[in-house]
C-alpha positions in Angstrom: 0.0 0.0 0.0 1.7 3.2 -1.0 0.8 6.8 -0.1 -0.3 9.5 -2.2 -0.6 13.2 -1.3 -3.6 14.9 -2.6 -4.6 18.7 -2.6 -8.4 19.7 -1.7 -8.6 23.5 -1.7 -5.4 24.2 -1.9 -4.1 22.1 1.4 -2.0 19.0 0.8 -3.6 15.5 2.8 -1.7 12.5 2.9 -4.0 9.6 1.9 -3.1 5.6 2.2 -3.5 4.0 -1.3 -4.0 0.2 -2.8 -1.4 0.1 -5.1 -2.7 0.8 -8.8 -5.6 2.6 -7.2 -3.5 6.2 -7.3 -5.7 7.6 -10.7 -9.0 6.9 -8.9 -8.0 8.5 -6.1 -7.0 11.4 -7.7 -9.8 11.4 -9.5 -12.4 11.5 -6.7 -10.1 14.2 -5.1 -10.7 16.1 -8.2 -14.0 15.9 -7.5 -14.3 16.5 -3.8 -11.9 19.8 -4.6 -13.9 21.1 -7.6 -16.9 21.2 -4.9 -15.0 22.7 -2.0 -13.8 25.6 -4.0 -17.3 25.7 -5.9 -18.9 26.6 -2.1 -15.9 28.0 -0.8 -17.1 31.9 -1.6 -20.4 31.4 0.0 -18.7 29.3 3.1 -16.8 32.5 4.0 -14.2 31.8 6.7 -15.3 28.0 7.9 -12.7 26.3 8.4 -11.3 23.5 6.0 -13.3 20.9 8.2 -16.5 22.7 7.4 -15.8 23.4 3.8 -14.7 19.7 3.6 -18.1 18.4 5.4 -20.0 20.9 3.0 -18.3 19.1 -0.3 -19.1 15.8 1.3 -22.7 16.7 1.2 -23.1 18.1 -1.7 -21.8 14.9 -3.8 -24.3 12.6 -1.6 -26.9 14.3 -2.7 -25.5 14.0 -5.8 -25.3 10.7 -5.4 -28.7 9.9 -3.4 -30.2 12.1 -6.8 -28.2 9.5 -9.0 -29.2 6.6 -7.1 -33.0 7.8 -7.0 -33.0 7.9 -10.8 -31.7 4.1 -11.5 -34.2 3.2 -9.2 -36.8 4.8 -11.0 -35.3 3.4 -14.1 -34.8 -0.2 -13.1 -38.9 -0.1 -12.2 -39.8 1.0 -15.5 -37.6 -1.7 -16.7 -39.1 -4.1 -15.1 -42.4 -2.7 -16.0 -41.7 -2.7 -20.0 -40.2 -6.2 -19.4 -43.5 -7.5 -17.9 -45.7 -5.8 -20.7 -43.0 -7.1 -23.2 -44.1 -10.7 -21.9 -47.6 -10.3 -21.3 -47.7 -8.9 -24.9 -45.7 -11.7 -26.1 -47.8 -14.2 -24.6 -50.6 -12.6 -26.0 -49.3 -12.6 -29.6 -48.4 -16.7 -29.2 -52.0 -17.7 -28.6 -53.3 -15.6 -31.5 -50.7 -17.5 -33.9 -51.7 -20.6 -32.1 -55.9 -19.9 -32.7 -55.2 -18.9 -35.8 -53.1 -22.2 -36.6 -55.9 -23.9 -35.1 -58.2 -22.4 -37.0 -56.4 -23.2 -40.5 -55.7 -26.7 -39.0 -60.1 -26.7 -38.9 -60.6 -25.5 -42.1 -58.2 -27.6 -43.9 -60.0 -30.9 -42.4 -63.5 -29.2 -42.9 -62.8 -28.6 -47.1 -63.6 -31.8 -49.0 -60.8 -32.5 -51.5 -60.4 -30.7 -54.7 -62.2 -27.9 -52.2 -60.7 -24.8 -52.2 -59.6 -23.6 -49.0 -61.5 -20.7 -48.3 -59.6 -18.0 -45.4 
């Protein structure tokens, strides 16, 4: 496990690190820094700790938001799935009536009949 130093509004943090796992991390610090210095103006004088907690909240709502919407999105998958069946059920018996129904008609007609549809 290696350590990587990361900068969040301009202060430097020492951070413990998985080896290979040093892009990610600066990555998500990228992220946790663009929101700290996005709320930093309207924070005033807070402290670091404050502005830090403040970022932290912003990107879970952020990510309850995100969350919310696959939710939403996996139900009305599983919705159109369900009407996908139900419709394809629906379309096998009217092929199978209607097989049935040829099936009747062809035994009905006498030979050298034509078969009327």
């Amino acid at each position: 496990m290696g350590r990587v130093t990361i900068e969040i509004h301009g202060k430097p943090y020492v951070i413990g690190c998985e080896d290979g796992r040093e892009a990610h991390l600066m990555a998500l610090t990228a992220r946790i820094d663009e929101k700290a210095r996005q709320i930093a103006p309207e924070a005033g004088s807070a402290g670091e700790a404050r502005l830090l907690l403040m970022a932290a909240l912003m990107i879970t709502d952020e990510l309850a938001a995100a969350e919310a919407a696959i939710n939403t999105a996996e139900a009305r998958a599983d919705a159109m799935k369900l009407a996908f069946e139900r419709l394809q059920s629906r379309v096998v018996d009217v092929l199978d009536a209607a097989a049935d129904r040829l099936d009747q008609m062809a035994l009905d007609s006498s030979p050298g009949q034509p078969l009327l549809l």
